[in-house]
N, C-alpha and C positions, 0 to 999 in steps of 0.2 A: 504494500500500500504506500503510495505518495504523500506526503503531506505539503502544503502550500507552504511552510514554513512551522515556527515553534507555537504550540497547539497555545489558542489561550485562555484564561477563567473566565468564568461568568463576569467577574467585576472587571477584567480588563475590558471584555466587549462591550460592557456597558457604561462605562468610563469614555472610551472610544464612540459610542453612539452619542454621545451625550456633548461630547465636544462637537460634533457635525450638526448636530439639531440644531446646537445653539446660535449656528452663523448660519441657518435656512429662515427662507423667510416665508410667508402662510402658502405663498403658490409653490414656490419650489416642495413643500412640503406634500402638497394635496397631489405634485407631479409624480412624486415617488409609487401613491396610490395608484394612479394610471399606469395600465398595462394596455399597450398598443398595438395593431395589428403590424406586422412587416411587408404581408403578401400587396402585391401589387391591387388584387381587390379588394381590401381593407377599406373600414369606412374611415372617412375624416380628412384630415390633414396629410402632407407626407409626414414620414414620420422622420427622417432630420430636422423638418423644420419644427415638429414638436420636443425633438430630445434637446435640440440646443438654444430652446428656451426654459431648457429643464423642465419639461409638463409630462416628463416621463419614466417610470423606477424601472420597467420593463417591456420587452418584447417579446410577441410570440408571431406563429405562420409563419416565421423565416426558418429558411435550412440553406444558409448560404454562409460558408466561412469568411470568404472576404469582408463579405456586407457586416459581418457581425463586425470584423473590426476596424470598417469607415464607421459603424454608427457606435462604437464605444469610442472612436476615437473624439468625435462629436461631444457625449455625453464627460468625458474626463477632460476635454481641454477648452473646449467652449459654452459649458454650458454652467448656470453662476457658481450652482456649488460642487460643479467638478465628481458628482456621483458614478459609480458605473452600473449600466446597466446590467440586470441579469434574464437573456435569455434562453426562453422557454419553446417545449415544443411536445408533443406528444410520443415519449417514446415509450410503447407501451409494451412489447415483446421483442427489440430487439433496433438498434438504430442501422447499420447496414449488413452485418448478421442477425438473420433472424428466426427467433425462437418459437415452441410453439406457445401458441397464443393461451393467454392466463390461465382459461380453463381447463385448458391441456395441461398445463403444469401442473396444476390442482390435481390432477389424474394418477399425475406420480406418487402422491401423498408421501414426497419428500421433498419438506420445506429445502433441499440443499440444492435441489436439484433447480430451485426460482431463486433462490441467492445467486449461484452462479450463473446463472442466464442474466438477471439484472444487473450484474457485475459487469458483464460482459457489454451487454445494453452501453451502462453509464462511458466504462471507458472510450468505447467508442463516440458515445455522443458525446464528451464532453473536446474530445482529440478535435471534434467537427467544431468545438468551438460552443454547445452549448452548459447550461448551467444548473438546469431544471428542467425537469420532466411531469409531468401531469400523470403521474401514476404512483403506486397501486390503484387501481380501483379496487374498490371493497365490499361495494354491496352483494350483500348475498338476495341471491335469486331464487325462487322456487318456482316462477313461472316460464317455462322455457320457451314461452310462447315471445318474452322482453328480449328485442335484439342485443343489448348489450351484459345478456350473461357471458358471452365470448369472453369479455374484458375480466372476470372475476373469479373465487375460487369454486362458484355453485350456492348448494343448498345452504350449507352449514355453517353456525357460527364455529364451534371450536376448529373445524380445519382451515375456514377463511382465515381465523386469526391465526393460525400459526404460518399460514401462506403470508399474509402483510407483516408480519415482522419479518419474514427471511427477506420480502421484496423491500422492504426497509432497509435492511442491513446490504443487501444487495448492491441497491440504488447509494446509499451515503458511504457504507463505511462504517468503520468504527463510531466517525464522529466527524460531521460537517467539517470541509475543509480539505479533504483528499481531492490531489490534483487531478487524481483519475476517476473522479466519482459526482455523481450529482445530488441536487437538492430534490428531493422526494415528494410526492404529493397527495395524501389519500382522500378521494372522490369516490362517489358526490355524498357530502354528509348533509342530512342520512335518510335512508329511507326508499330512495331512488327506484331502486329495486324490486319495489311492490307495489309499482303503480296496477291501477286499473286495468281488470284486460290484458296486462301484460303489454299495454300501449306505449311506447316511449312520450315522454312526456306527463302522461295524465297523472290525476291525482292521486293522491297517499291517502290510507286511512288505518293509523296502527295504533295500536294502545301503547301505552309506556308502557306495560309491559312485556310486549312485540320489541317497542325498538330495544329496551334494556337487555333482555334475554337471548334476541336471535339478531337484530341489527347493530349494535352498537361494539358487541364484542372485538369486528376485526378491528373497527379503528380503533377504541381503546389498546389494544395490542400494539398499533401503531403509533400511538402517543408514547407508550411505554418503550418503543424501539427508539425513539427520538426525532420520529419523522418531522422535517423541516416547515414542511403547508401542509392546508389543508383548503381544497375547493367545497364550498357549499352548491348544493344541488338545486334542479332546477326548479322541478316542481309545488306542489304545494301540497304539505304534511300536516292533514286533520286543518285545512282548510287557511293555514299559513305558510305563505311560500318560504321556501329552505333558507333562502337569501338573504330575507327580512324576519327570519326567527330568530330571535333574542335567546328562549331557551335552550336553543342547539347552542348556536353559534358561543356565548355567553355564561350561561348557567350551568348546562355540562360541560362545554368541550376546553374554557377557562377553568370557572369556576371549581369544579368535580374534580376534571382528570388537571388540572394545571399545565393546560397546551402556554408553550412561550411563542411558536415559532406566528407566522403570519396566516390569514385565512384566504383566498381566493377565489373572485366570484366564481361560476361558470360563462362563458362566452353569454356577453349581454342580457345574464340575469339581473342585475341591476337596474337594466332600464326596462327588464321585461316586468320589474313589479309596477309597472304601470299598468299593462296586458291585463295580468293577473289581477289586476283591481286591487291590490292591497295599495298603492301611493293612489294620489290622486291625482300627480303628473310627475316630469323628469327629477322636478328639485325636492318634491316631497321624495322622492324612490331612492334622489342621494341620502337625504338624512338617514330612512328607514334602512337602510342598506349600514352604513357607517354603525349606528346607533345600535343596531342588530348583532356586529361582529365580524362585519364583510370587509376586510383592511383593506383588498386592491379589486380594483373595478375592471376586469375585462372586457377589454376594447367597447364597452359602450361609449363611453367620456362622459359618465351621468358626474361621477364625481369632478372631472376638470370642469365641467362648466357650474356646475351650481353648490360647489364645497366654500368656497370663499365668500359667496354672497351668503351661504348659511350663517358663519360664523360674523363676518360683519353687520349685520342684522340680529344679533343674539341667539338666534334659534340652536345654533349648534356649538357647544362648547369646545375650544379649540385644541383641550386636552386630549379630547376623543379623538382626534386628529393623531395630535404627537404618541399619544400613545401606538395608535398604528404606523407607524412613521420609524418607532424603535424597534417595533419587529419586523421590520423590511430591510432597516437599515442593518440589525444584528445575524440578520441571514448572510448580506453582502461582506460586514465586516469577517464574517467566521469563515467565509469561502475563502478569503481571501483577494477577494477583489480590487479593493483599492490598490494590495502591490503587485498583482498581476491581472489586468484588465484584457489581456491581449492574448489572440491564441495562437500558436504556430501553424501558418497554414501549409505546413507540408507535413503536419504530425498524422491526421488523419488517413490518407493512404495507407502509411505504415503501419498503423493501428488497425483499419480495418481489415491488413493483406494476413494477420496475423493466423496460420495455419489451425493452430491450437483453439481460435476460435470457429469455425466451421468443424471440430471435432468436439468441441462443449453441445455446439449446437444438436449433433447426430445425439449425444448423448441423451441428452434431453429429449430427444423426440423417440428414442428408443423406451427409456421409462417414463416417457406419458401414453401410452399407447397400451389400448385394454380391451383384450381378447375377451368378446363377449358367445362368442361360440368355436366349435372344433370338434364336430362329432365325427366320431369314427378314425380319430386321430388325422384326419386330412392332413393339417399342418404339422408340423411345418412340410413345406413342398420338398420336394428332392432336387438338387442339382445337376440331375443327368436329365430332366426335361426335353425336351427335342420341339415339341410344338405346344405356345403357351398364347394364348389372345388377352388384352389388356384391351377393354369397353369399358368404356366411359365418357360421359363431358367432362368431367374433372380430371380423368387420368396424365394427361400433357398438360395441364393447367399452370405455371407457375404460380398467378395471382391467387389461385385456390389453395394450393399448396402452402405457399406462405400467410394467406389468409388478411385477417381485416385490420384497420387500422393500425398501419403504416405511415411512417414519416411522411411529410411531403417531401417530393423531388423520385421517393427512393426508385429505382429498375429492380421489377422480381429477378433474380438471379438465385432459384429455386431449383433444386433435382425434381423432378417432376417424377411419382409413382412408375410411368413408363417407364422414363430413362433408369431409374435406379434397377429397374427387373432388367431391361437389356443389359445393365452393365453387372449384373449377377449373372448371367445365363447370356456368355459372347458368342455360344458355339449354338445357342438356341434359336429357332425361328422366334420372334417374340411379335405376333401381330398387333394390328389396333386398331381399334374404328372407334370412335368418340362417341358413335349414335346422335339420336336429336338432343338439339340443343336444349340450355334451361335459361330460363330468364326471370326476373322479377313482372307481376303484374304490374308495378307501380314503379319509377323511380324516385329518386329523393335527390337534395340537394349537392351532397357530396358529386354526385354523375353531373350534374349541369353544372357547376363552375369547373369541374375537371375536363370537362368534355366527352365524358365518358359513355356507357351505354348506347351510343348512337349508331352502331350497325344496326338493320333490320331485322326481324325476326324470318327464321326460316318459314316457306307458304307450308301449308299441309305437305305437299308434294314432295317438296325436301326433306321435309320430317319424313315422311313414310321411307322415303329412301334411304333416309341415315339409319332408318332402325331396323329396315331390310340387310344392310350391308353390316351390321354390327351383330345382326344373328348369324349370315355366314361366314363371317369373320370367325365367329365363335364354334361355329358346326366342328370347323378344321381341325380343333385343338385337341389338345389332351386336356388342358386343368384351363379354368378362364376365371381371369382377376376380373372383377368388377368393380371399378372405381366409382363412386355414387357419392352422391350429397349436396352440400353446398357451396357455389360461387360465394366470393371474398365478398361481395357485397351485398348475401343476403344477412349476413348475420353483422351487429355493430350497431350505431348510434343509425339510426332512420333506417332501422330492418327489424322491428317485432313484424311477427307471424299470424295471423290466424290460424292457419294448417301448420302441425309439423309433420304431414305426411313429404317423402321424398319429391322435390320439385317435381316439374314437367312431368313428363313418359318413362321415369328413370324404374321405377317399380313394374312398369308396364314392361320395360324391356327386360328385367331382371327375371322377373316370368317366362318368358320367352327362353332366356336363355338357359334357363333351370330344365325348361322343360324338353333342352334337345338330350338330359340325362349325363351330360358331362358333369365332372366335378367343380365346383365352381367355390372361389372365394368373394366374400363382399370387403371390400373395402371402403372405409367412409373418410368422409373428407367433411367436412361441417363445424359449426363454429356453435352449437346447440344442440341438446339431446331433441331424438327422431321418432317418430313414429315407425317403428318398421314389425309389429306383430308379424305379418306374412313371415318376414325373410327368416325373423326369427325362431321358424317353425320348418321352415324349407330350405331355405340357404344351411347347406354345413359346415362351412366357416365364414364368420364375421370379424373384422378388426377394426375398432374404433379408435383411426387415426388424427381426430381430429384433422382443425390444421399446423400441418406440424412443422413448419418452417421451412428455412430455406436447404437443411439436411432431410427433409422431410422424405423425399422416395429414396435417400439411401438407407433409413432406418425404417420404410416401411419394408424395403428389400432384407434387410436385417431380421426382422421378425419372419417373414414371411417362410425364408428359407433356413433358420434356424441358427442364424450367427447370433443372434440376441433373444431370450428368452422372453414374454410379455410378463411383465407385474404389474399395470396401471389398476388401478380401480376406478367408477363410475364415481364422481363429485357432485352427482345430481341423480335425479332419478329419471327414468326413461317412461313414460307414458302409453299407455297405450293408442291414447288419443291427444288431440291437442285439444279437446272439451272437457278431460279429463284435471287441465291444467289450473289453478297450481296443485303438483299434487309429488309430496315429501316425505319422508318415513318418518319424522318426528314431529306425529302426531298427536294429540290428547286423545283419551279413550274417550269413545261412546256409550249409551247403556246398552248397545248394540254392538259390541266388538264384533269381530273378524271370526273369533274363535267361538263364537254362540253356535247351540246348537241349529238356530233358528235364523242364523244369517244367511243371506243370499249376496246380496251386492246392496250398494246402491243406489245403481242404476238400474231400471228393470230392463234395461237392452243390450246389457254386457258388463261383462266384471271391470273395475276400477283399480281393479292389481294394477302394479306397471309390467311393464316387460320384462326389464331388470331394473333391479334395487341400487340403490344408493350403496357406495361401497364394493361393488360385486366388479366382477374381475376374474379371468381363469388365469391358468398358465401350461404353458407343455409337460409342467411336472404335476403332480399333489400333494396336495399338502391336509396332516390333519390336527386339533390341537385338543390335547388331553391336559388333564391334571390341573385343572384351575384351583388355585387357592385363593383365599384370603385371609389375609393374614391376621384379623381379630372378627371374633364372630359377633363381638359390638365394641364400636368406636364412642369416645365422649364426641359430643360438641367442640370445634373449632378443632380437633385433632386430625388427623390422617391415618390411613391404613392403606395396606402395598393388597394390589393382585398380581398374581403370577397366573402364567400357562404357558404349557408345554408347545411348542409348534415344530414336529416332522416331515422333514421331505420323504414323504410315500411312492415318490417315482423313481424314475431314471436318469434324469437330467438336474442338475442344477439349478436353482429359481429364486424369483423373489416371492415372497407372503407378505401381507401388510396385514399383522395380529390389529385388528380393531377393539376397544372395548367398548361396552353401549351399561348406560344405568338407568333404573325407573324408580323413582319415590313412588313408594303404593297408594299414600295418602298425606295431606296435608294442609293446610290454607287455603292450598290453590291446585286444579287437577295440573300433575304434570306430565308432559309426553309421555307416549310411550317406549319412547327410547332415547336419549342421547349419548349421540359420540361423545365420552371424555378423557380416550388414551387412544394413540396409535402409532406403530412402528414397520416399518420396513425393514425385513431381513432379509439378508441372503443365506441358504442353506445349500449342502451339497446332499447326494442321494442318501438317504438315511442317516441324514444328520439330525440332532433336537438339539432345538436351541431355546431356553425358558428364558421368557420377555417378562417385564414384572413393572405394573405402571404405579403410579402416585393418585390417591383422591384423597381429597382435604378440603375443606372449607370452601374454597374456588370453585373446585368441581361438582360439589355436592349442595351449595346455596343456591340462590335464584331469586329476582326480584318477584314480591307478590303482590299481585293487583289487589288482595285484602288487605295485606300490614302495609300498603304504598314504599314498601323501602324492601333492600336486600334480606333475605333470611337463611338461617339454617336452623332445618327443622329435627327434633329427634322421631323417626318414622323408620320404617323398614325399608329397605333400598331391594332390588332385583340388578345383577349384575349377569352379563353377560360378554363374553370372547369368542370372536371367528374371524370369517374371511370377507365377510358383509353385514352389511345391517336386518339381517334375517337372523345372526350368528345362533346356534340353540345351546352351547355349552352354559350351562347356569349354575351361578352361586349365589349367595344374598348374604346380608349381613344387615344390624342394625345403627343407627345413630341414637345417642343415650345422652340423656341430661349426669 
């Protein structure tokens, strides 16, 4: 790790802040708050002419080295008080290697394995010159129907938070200040996650004890890692927008966890609380915004034009100001900015050319990747193959491959599924036919300022042909890879779903080719969990590859053929429908459970199981785990007690297991789930190896805020615990908690 120089105290930085404040004067001050667009269609001003009137603490939408440092040169030599700026940009899986996207990683359910990819992430982005990144994302999702579960770790709070500290630790470092490293940011707080519908955008409606229990968790985690910002989200949470809530921003994310660092809006939520009806125009929307907890205003300019007239008019006190002002400024001081403002522009080349990065990457995309079927031992394939068919729209895709939100600027420079099987099997026929195309009913904004989406769609007639020619592509073969799922751009900010059945004809065609009696794998390529009941009945191998990056078809080639063994597990749950949705295994009992003798469903036109569970995951070996203990058969209050269990490789091969454990209060205040995750590990074992995993519960694990006592509890009640290989797991022990 690099350091910008000799690391320094709290009171140095604030010593240091406090001299810079003192010589700014009320506008240079409200400029700091302004974060401005770079891109060429950016609203407003240019933005030299606003840095070097100082009306400006940041920048984002640029990805251009030079430009970073003409306009830092701007902001430290002609601008009054000589600040530098800190640019920002969205690097969310990777800045020109790239990793697989968040909820893939989550898949790995090893926090080491999103440290190192964010590691990876920062030093390259920072080599480009940037400072700050707009990630982790954190919200957990349960509706897989919201396009931006891509960005997060899934369902769960206990494994999202331990996903946002590693992407914390990742992204900074030890400690703000690594010259190889950037400023961190966890979005959108809070709530984002569980809009309506699964609609991007819509409204929020959670109880405190929703956000306490199941939302709040990863970023708390992230506070505790030391994360630098934090963006507030856009929506509006129990009928007040995220923006301009005082509670979030203030009461807990101050007050509670004690955040120092800065808060930032979301792109033009600030002057969207006008939209939202909570201001009643731009200069009410600055105050609410400030006064709420929102230190820097992106790119709307609500705060440059109407912060000064607030405070010269009395309305706004101009502490509220400085206060925001010192944690902007103490981010810049701690980076190290003021003595190096400038970035080497020939560092990045050599940084990004770096081999060992394109080998982090494969890695990563090897254990996120989760074998959700393999009957008959199909897989792994054999390497003396002779005639192999690769069908798919996705299969040569780069952009699919690498998947959704991407830097601007970047070129996919992605192995594509195809190429990785060709380049496993040189001596093999390796055909392909794409079949019919898939596209969005609808586009969104990202396509029209990029220019994107503007080929036509193929007429019937070319569909019919492309899917004619991808069956006897397929006839030919011995074994046919099926690449399926989703384009980079249905999943992400402006891609919620109504269907999570497979786009277009893509299940149409997978029929077809099932049904010429070849052996067939599916392959998935998507950015959310799918509706696929069929395949999951008829297809007999499935691998859910996400999108796995830019090493993405070398390490699909890896599992397929048996150089890499799969261990990922599901971080979400799979549906069987997309009306089914949200639908999560940590659920509260019914008076009607699952297990009555008298249940049926709760649909009366199909069962509401999922497909596969949350946690679930196979592997080419087996694995079984005996001998769970615990280690007191009653615990006091506030105390802790260890669980062990046994876990053996039952097969042939080498592998990973992720030992999960799941607990259930039987009774208490308040009903609670019926299961949560509160331990889990990844091991690797060799064939008839046992390896005892032994986790911690205590007080943390076994409290919970209650909607009856309004505050945190732990109760003395009887616990049900349980260890396996998913959240189905049946190995059970229990124990009690005792005053």
């Amino acid at each position: 790790m690099q350091k910008s120089g000799k690391t320094l105290t709290d009171d140095q930085v604030s010593a240091r802040v406090e001299a810079i404040l003192a010589g700014m004067s009320l506008e240079e001050k409200i400029g700091q708050l302004n974060q401005i667009g770079g891109a060429e269609w950016s609203q407003g001003p240019k933005p030299e002419e606003v840095i070097r009137r100082g009306g400006a603490g940041s920048v984002l939408w640029l990805n251009d080295t030079r430009k970073f440092n003409a306009l830092q040169k701007i902001a430290v030599e002609e601008s009054p008080s000589k600040i530098p700026l800190l640019f920002a940009l969205d690097v969310i899986h990777g800045y020109r290697t790239i990793f697989p996207v968040p909820l893939a990683m989550a898949s790995s359910w090893d926090p080491d394995v999103a440290e190192r990819a964010q590691a990876v992430a920062a030093k390259e982005a920072r080599a480009a010159g940037l400072h700050w990144t707009f990630g982790p994302m954190l919200d957990i999702a349960r509706d897989a129907r919201w396009g931006r579960i891509v960005e997060g770790a899934g369902e769960d709070p206990y494994l999202g938070a331990a996903m946002a500290r590693a992407q914390v630790r990742g992204f900074q470092g030890e400690t703000l200040g690594e010259t190889d490293r950037l400023v961190a940011c966890a979005k959108h707080f809070a709530g984002y996650g569980a809009a309506d519908g699964g609609r991007d955008y819509d409204p929020v409606y959670l109880s405190e004890t929703q956000l306490r229990n199941v939302i709040f968790p990863p970023f708390q985690a992230a506070v505790k890692a030391g994360v630098g910002t934090f963006m507030s989200a856009y929506m509006d949470l129990n009928n007040v927008p995220a923006s301009g809530n005082h509670w979030l921003l203030r009461d807990v994310l101050r007050g509670e966890w004690g955040f120092e660092g800065f808060v930032v809006s979301d792109a033009m939520a600030v002057a969207n609380l006008v939209i939202q009806g909570h201001a009643r125009d731009a200069r009410d929307a600055a105050f609410r915004g400030l006064y709420a907890g929102v230190d820097m205003d992106m790119a709307s300019h609500t705060y440059s034009n109407h912060l000064a007239g607030l405070v010269k008019d009395g309305t706004l006190d101009p502490a509220i100001i400085d206060a925001s002002v010192r944690s902007i400024l103490a981010i810049k001081v701690r980076m190290g900015l003021f003595e190096n403002p400038y970035v080497d522009e020939t560092l990045l080349e050599k940084v990004a050319a770096l081999p060992e990065h394109r080998q982090e990457a494969r890695r990563a995309a090897q254990r996120s990747m989760v074998l959700l079927r393999n009957e008959g031992g199909l897989l792994p394939l054999a390497k003396t193959l002779r005639r192999v068919a690769v069908i798919g729209p996705l299969a040569d895709s780069m952009e699919a491959t690498e998947g959704s939100w991407l830097v601007f600027g970047h070129k996919p420079a992605a192995v594509t599924v195809l190429q990785g099987i060709r380049a496993r099997l040189p001596q093999a026929q390796v055909s392909y036919a794409p079949g019919p195309d898939i596209r969005r009913d609808l586009g969104n904004m990202f396509e029209d300022w990029m220019n994107e989406g503007k080929t036509p769609p193929q007429t019937p007639e070319e569909s019919d042909a492309a899917f004619e020619h991808a069956v006897d592509v397929a006839r030919g073969a011995e074994v046919v890879v099926m690449v399926l799922g989703e384009k980079a751009n249905m999943a992400g900010e402006f891609a919620s779903r109504a269907s999570l059945d497979l786009p277009g004809r893509q299940e149409e065609l997978l029929k077809a080719v099932v049904a010429l009696g070849k052996p067939v794998v599916l392959v998935l390529l998507n950015g959310r969990p799918l509706s696929i009941p069929w395949a999951a009945e008829n297809v007999p191998a499935i691998l859910e590859a996400w999108e796995p990056g830019s090493e993405g078809g070398t390490a699909v080639a890896d599992i397929l053929f048996g150089d890499a063994n799969p261990g990922g597990k599901l971080p979400a749950t799979f549906p069987r429908k997309s009306s089914h949705s949200p639908l999560y295994y940590a659920r509260t009992l019914t008076h009607l459970p699952e297990s009555s003798p008298n249940y049926r469903s709760r649909y009366w036109d199909g069962l509401p199981t999922p497909v596969y569970p949350f946690g679930y995951g196979l592997s080419y070996t087996t694995f079984a785990f005996s001998n769970l203990k615990v280690s007191a058969a009653e615990v006091k209050l506030g105390a802790s007690l260890e669980v062990s269990v046994d876990v053996t490789n039952t097969g042939k091969l080498a592998g990973d297991e992720v030992a999960q454990l799941y607990i259930h209060q039987r009774a208490g205040l308040d009903s609670r789930p019926m299961r949560e995750l509160k331990g889990f590990r990844r091991i690797t074992l060799q064939p008839g190896e046992t390896q005892t995993v032994t986790f911690t519960l205590g007080p943390e694990e076994l409290g919970y805020w209650s909607t009856n006592a309004g505050k945190w509890v732990q109760e003395a009640e009887a616990f049900d615990v349980w260890v396996g290989g998913d959240s189905t797991a049946s190995l059970h022990a229990e124990f009690n908690v005792v005053r």
